[in-house]
C-alpha positions, 0 to 999 in steps of 0.5 A: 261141628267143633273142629277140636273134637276128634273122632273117637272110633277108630279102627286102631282100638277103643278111645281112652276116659280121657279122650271120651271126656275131652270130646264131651267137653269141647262139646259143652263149651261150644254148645253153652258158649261158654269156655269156663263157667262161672261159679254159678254155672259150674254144676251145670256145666259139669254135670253135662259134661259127665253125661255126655261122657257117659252116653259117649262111652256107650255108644262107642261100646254098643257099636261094632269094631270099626274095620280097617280100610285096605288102604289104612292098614300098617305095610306088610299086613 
């Protein structure tokens, strides 16, 4: 697993494009190997990344809102 992905479901709220397009693209750089593609590659690379974008942001909004723990919520709630 890449360790520079983050979790992106968090009880707090939803994760922002940005952070959904990051993840996808620590993802297609650990799987291909490849930190930046050469120009060759490059439509490959991008268009992976725009789908793994996708398929992120709709899992995220077909899940449940994720619940706090008790021990997660801010004090004096």
């Amino acid at each position: 697993m890449c360790r520079s992905i983050k979790r992106l479901r968090q009880p707090q709220g939803e994760a922002s494009a940005e952070q959904v397009r990051a993840a996808a693209l620590q993802f297609v750089r650990k799987v291909s190997g490849m930190h930046k593609p050469s120009a060759t590659n490059q439509a490959a690379f991008a268009a992976a990344i725009d789908a793994i974008s996708a398929a992120t942001a709709q899992l995220l909004a077909d899940l449940p809102p994720l619940r706090a723990r008790p021990d997660e919520s801010p004090r004096g709630e």
